[in-house]
C-alpha positions, 0 to 999 in steps of 0.5 A, a space after each residue: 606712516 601716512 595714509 595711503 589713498 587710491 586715485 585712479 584716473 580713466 582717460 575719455 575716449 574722443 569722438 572720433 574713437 568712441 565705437 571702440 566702447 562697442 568693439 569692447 562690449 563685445 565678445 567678437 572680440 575674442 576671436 576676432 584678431 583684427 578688433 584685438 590688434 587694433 587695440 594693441 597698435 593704440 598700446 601694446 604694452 598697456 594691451 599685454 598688461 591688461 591681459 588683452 581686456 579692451 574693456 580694462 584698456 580703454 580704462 587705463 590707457 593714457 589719455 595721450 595715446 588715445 587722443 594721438 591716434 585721432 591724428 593718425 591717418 592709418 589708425 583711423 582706416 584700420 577702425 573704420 575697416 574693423 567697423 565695417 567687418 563688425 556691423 557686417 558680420 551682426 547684419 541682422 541680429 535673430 529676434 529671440 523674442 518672435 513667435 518662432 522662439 528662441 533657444 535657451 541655452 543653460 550651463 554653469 559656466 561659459 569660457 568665452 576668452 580669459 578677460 571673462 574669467 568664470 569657466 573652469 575647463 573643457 565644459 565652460 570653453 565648449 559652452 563658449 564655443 557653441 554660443 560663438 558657433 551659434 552666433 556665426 550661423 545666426 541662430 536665434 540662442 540665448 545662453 543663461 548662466 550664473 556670473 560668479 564674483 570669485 570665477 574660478 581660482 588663479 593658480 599659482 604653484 610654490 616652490 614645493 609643487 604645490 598649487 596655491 588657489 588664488 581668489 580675487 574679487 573681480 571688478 565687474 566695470 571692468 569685465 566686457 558685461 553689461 546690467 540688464 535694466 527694466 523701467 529704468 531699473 536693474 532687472 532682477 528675479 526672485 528664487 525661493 529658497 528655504 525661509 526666504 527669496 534670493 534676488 539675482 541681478 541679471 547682465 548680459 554678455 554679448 557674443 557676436 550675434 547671441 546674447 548670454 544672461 548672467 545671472 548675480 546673487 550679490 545684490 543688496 538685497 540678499 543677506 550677506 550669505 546669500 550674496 555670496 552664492 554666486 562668488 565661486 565657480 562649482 563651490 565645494 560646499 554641498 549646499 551652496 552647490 545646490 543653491 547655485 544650481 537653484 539659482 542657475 535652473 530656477 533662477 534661469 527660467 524667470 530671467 528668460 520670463 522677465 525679458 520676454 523671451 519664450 524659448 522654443 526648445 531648451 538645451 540643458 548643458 550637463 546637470 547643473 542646470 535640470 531644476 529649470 525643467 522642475 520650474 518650467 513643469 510648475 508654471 503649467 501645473 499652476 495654471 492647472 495642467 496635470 504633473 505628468 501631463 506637464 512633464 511630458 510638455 516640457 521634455 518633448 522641448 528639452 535636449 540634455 547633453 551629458 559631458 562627463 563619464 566618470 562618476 564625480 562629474 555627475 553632481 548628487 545631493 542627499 535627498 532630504 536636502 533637495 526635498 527642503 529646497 522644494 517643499 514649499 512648492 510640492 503644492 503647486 507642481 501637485 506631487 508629494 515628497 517621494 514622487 519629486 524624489 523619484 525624478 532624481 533617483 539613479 536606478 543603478 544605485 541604492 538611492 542615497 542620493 538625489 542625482 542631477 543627472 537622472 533629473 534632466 534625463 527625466 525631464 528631457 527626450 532627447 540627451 546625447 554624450 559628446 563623441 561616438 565613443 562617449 555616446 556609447 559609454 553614456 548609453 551603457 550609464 543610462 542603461 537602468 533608465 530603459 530597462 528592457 532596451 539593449 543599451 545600444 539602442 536606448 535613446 541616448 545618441 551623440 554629437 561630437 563635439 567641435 571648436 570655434 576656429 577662429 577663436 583657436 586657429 593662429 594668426 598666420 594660418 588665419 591670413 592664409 586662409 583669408 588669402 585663399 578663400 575669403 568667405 571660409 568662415 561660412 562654410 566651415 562645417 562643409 567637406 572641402 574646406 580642407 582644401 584651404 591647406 593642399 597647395 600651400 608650399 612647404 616651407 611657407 607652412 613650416 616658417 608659419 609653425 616655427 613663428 607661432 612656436 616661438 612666441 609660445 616659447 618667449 612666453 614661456 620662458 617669460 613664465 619660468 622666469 616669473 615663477 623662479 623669481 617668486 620661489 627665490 631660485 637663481 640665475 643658474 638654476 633659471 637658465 638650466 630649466 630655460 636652456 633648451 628653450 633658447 635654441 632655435 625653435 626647429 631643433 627641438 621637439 616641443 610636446 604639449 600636456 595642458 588640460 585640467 589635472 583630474 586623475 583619469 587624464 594621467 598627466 604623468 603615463 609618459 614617466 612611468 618608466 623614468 630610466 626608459 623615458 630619461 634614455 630616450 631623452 639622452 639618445 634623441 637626436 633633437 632634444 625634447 621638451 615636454 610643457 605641462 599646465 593645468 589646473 586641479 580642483 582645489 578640494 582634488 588632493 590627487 590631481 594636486 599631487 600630480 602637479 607636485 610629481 611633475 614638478 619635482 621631475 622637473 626638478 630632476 637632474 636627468 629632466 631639467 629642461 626637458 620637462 617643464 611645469 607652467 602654472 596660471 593656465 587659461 584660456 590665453 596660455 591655452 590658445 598659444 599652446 595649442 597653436 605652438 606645440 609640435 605634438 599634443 599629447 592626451 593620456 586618458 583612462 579610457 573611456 573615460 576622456 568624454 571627447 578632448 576638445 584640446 587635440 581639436 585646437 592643436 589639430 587645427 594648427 597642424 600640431 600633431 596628436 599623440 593621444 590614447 585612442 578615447 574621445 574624439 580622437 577615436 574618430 579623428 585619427 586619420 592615415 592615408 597611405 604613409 600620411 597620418 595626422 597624428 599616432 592613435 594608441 589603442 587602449 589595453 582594454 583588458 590588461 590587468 597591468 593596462 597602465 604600464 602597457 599603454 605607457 610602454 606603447 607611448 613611449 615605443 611610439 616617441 622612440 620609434 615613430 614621433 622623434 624619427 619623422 621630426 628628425 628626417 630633413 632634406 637638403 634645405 633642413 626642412 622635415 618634409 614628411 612633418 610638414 605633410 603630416 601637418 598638412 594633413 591634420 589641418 585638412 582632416 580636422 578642421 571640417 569635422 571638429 569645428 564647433 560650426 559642424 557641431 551646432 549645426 547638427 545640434 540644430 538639425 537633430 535635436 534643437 528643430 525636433 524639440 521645437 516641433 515636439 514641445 509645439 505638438 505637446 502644447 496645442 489644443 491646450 496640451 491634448 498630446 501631453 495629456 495623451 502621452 501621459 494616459 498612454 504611459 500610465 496605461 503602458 506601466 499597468 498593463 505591459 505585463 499583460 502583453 502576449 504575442 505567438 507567431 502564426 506564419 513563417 518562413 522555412 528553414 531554407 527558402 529559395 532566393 527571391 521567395 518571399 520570407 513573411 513572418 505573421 504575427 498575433 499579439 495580445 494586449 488586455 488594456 491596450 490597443 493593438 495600435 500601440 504595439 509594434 513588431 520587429 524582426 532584428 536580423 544578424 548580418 553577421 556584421 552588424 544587427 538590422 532592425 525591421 519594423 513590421 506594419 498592423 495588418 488588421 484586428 482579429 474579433 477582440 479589441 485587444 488581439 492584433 494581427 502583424 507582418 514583419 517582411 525580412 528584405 528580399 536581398 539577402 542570400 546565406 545563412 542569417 538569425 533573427 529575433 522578434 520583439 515588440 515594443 510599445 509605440 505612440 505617436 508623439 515619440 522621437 525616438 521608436 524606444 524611448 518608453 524603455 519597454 521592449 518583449 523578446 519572442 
């Protein structure tokens, strides 16, 4: 045989088309429908081969096309116009490098659109969407991250059901990325790790207005194991897992340095990336500051967002081997072996394990969870972190998390709202943007669903078709499985089940009761189809098993056709699900499903949720009269046959609510009611769970209080740090000396309007009656009301203080109230965040 060569000739772009070099580099791209359709109008077919990749395009589409549309009148107008919208939207890009500081934002992973393929799942996609959030509300953020060789894995399913992880090197020329260079070199950093220093290339990733720094371990420089650190995304390997981490924290930190960058406040994004406040608190300590002083410097400027409440989601290593990646540098930070321990130990466990996620709540003072429920659910799981708080008033909070609707929303809904309101975009985190929907007629919003339904059903029929080719199936068995797929996209009832296949997400509830589920199948007016996708981790044997159980249900005679198992999903069969579906159906373990961005996207899209009511779907569920956005099924919290309860509800509501309402058409065979339920679920969701609203209040809340925070701690060479940590270490030798008695208070019965004072006398040997404060908490009877008392004087000895707590002077009937102290500084943003709290 003769040898076989490669060649591979990339076309020049012509003068005229050279800013489409810009329009590639840029991830404005990926929600930008205007910059992707012009691509696609120079070649479409090169366009869908590429995976809609402008920087793979321009590198393959044939010189011919290219040079045609420099002839082509309207081409040309549409590029200058795509131009102009682009220019005008970078505007003023914010400089992360003034005095007013930027903020840094640090996750392992970012899911920006699938031509960058390093995310995972929900974490990545989020991150993606803050950063692009960030971008239209022209914050001056910086994301940093790891670029991983390998991404994730391509999935593919064989025959028996089973997922084939596939791992491909990626080319990065052809990735919408570009190299960092400094003094006309490569910009790298150095990390020390155990007998050696790991190099990292640093790129950047452009989006929008924000810059995200990616940083790569496969450089010449490393040894072979070393380059191949950062080949896979969260590599199953325990120390190459810590080595990442590594990387992303400590390595983190210095690119920020080596650019010149100073971050303001920092936002830690899940664990993974915590080791960059142990690197942030070693620059102050080598220039002298005390650990702890340090310490309370950097968490002052810190936000942790924790993402996951099931155990396996928070990443744990065996101590030793974190101690070995830091021993080298105990010297510096100025601790020994058990204190750098300690900032990893989880209270509520044996100390086995050195946690990330006790390590960023420990260098942070601010973390939330990601929806009202999660934030609870959070709180509970950190509850050992501020032992004598209640864990409903510790410091953890939340802020529900949202999507960036113009990467999500579908073309037609798009141009409708480019139609009623040109400026949408700016005020998608306002109220009234839901009026975008409200007087669009009927058979316009259900002609645009039934459109974007059916390119997701050609895609998906394109899909099986790939998938039975591959598994040697034939034509008959194609056409069964494809055959409902072929009627009209109105007279079939199309639900949709794709997110990652963890087990706590239960993607096989709904056939739990298989002859219930086939009989409603049969008896269903309108035939129902039920599309799953998703991914399991590669090392997670039971979410590969449910992937092989739906695939062999499919295989079932009773469900050929109805049910439908679709592999290689990403963000790009995503975005087309969740726009295409009628119904999006979310089965989790509750509370274990932390917020469920998907039902947000469908939501956006006037698709339907039918979802246990967990995440964020707690709070979106909305009716209003006998409109609803969606059925909420409440969980059986305490029944011991919970699963089989919560899948005979579901399949109660497919029977008796979902497939009734799809099914009641007018005269015109249009679902009237549907459509005003679709209606109804783009004007409830889009204002609250848009990802504009969401860092919006990550701004105002967190992101401005750590800047004001970290820059009180850092003044007068760091004289308030210093101060909180002489405070805290007086707090812990001589809280247990604290006494308090109550000298005056009210009757049991007082008349209305008289006032009830309680007066109270407390004692602190070694601590100043400044640093206590005194609260009633007063039962309602429908919730619990907190009243801070104020100092109203020293008695004769430093350490007794005198206190009042006044109860509020509207309330009538019978009421209980407790007193407590707490101990208070003025650094604090949050009244208990010293976790020291004494009953009365």
């Amino acid at each position: 045989m003769p040898t076989s060569r490669h060649l591979e000739i990339r076309p020049r772009l012509p003068a005229r088309l050279e800013v489409l070099s810009a329009l590639a580099g840029n991830l404005y791209y990926s929600w930008s429908r205007p910059v992707r359709d012009l691509f696609d109008s120079i070649d479409s077919e090169v366009w869908l081969a590429c995976e809609e990749n402008p920087v793979r395009f321009l590198q393959t589409v044939p010189q011919a096309q290219l040079d045609a549309k420099t002839e082509d009148a309207a081409f040309l107008a549409k590029l200058d116009a795509v131009m102009r919208d682009f220019e005008a939207y970078l505007g003023q890009v914010p400089d992360t490098k003034t005095e007013d500081g930027a903020i840094a934002y640090l996750c392992a992973e970012f899911g920006f659109h699938e031509s960058l393929p390093i995310y995972s799942g929900g974490l990545g996609i989020l991150a993606g969407d803050h950063c692009k959030a960030a971008s239209d509300l022209n914050l001056p953020l910086v994301g940093i991250g790891l670029l991983y060789r390998q991404g994730y894995f391509q999935q593919c399913i064989d025959a028996t059901g089973h997922q084939v992880p596939r791992f491909e090197d990626l080319d990065f020329s052809r990735l919408p990325i570009h190299r960092v260079d400094g003094d006309g070199q490569p910009l790298t950093v150095a990390v020390d790790l155990p007998g050696r220093q790991v190099w990292l290339q640093v790129w950047a990733v452009h989006v929008g207005r924000v810059t995200v720094y990616l940083l790569d371990a496969d450089v010449a420089a490393n040894s072979a194991a070393d380059r191949e650190i950062t080949h896979r995304l969260y590599d199953s390997d325990r120390r190459r897992r810590l080595e990442q981490e590594m990387l992303l924290g400590v390595g983190g930190v210095r690119a920020l340095r080596a650019l010149g960058i100073a971050p303001a406040a920092w936002h830690i994004n899940e664990g993974h990336a915590a080791f960059s406040t142990l690197e942030r608190i070693a620059e102050l300590t080598a220039s002298g500051l005390p650990f702890d002083a340090a310490r309370q410097a950097v968490a002052a400027a810190t936000v942790f967002t924790t993402h996951t409440p099931v155990p396996a989601g928070h990443d744990t290593f065996a101590p030793e081997l974190v101690a070995g990646y830091w021993e080298d540098r105990l010297a510096t930070l100025g601790i020994d072996r058990p204190t750098l321990l300690q900032l990893g130990h989880d209270p509520t466990h044996d100390g086995q394990h050195f946690n990330m996620t006790a390590l960023a709540i420990r260098g942070s003072r601010q973390c939330n969870g990601v929806s009202r429920i999660h934030g609870g659910v959070a709180a509970g799981m950190a509850a050992a972190f501020w032992p004598e708080v209640p864990a409903e008033e510790n410091p953890v909070t939340h802020v529900t998390n949202g999507v960036h609707v113009e990467t999500f929303l579908n073309r037609d809904l798009a141009r409708l709202f480019d139609a009623t309101r040109l400026d949408w975009r700016d005020h998608l985190h306002e109220t009234g943007i839901g009026a975008l929907i409200e007087t669009t007629e009927p058979e316009r919003l259900w002609s645009m669903h039934l459109s974007t339904k059916q390119h997701l059903v050609a895609e998906l029929k394109e899909r099986l078709a790939r998938q039975a080719e591959r598994w040697g199936e034939g034509h008959v068995r194609l056409a069964q499985r494809s055959r409902l797929l072929d009627l009209p996209p109105e007279q079939f009832l199309l639900v949709g089940f794709a997110r990652r296949f963890a087990t706590y997400k239960r993607a096989t509830l709904l056939f739990e009761d298989r002859d219930r589920l086939a009989r409603l199948i049969e008896s269903s007016p309108y035939p129902l189809v039920f599309v799953f996708a998703g991914k399991a981790h590669p090392s997670d044997e039971p979410g590969q098993a449910l992937l092989r159980e739906i695939h062999e249900l499919s295989r079932d005679p009773r469900f050929i056709g109805h049910v439908l198992l679709v592999e290689g999903y990403d963000m790009g069969l995503a975005r087309r699900l969740v726009a295409g579906c009628d119904v999006w159906l979310n089965t989790p373990e509750y509370p274990l499903e932390a917020s469920g961005t998907s039902g947000q996207k469908a939501g956006l899209n006037g698709v339907l949720n039918l979802s246990i009511a967990d995440g964020w779907w707690a709070e979106g569920h909305d009716r209003d009269g006998h409109v609803a956005n969606g059925w909420s099924i409440p969980p059986h919290l305490e029944s011991a046959a919970r699963r089989r309860a919560e899948a005979d509800d579901l399949l109660t509501v497919l029977e008796t609510e979902v497939v009734p309402l799809f099914t009641r058409r007018d005269a015109q065979g249009l679902p009237g009611e549907w459509i005003e339920w679709q209606r109804h679920v783009i004007a409830t969701v889009l204002p609250r769970f848009n990802a504009s609203r969401m860092v919006s209040d990550y701004h105002e809340t967190h992101y401005r209080p750590a800047v004001a925070a970290g820059r009180q701690m850092a003044k007068d060479d760091f004289r308030a740090a210093r101060e909180r940590s002489r405070f805290e270490q007086e707090l812990a030798t001589h809280w247990d000396k604290v006494d308090a008695h109550v000298t005056a208070a009210p009757g049991a019965v007082i008349d209305s309007g008289e006032p009830a004072i309680i007066e109270i006398e407390t004692i602190s040997p070694g601590l100043s009656p400044e640093a206590l404060r005194c609260e009633a908490v007063l039962d309602t009877g429908r919730a619990q009301r907190v009243i801070a008392g104020e100092r109203i004087g020293q008695v004769t000895e430093q350490s007794l203080g005198r206190h009042r707590v006044t109860l509020p002077a509207d309330l009538s009937g019978e009421h209980d109230y407790r007193l407590r102290l707490v101990p208070t500084h003025e650094t604090l943003l949050h009244p208990y965040e010293l976790g020291r709290m004494r009953w009365l």
